[in-house]
C-alpha positions in Angstrom: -14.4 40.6 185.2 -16.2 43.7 185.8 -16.7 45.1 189.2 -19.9 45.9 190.8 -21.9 48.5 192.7 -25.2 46.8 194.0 -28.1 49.6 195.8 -29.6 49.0 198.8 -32.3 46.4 197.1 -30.0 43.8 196.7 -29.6 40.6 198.8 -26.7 41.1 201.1 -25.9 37.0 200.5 -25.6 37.5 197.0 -23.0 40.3 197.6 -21.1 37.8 199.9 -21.4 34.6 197.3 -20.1 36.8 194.2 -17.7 38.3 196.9 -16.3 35.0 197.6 -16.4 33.6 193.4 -14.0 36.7 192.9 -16.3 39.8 191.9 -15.1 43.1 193.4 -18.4 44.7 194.4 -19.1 47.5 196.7 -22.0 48.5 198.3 -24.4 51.3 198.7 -24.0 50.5 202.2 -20.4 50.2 201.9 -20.1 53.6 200.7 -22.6 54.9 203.3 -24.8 56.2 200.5 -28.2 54.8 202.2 -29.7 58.0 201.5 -28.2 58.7 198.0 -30.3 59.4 195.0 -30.8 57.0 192.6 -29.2 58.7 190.0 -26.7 60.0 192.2 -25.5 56.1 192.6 -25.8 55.2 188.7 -23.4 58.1 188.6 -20.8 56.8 190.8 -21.0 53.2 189.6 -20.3 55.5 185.7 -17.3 57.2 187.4 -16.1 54.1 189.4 -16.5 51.7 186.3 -18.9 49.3 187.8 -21.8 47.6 187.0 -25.2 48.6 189.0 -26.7 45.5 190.4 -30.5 46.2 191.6 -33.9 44.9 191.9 -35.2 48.4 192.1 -37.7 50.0 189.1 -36.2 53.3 189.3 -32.9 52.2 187.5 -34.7 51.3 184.8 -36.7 54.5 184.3 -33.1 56.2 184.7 -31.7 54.3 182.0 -35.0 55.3 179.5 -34.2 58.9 180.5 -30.3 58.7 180.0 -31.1 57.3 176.5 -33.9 59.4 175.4 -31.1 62.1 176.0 -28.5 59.9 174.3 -26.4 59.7 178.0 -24.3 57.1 179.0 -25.0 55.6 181.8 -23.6 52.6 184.2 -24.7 49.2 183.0 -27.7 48.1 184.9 -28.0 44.2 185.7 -31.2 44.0 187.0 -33.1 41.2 188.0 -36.7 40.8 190.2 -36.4 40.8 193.7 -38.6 37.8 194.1 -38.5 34.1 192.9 -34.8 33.5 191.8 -32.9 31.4 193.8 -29.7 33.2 195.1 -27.2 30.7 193.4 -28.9 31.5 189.8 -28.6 34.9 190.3 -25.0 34.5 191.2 -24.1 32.7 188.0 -26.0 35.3 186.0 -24.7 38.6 187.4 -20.7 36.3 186.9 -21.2 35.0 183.6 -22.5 38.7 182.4 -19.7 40.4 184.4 -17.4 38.1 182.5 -18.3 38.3 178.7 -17.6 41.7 178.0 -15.6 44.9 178.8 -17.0 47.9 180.5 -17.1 50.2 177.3 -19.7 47.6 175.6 -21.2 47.2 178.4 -22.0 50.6 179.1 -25.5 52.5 178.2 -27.4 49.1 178.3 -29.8 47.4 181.2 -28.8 44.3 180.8 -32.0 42.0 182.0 -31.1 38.9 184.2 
């Protein structure tokens, strides 16, 4: 299963629930990168080999600029903050992180 990296916009009970069904994920907080840079954070979830989990916009303007350039870039599962239950965006974010390896994950936003 791939690990994740989930920014400051994310529900902190979704971290706990994939947490608890077995997903390594870190936090923005976690790392005490608050402050960080958006693209700063896609970066480290690139060098750590994690997935970026976020509600926020920005990601996916950073992705559109990473591939005009032809960049890699973290995988993005991204999601609207509002109107999905936690427990559907659990299975979502697991049953992504489970069907394919980081490399082919890699460069893509994958929309949940």
């Amino acid at each position: 299963m791939l690990k994740g990296y989930a920014d400051v916009h994310v529900v902190f009970a979704i971290v706990e629930a994939l947490r608890r069904r077995g997903m390594d994920v870190d936090t923005v907080q976690d790392r005490g990168r608050d402050e960080a840079e958006d693209a700063e954070l896609l970066a480290e979830a690139l060098a750590s080999q994690r997935v970026m989990l976020t509600n926020d916009t920005d990601f996916l303007a950073l992705a559109a600029s990473h591939a005009a350039r032809g960049e890699t870039f973290a995988p993005i599962y991204f999601w609207p903050q509002q109107g999905r239950p936690i427990g559907e965006m659990v299975r979502r974010v697991l049953r992504e992180a489970a069907s394919e390896d980081y490399g082919s994950a890699c460069s893509r936003v994958h929309f949940l």
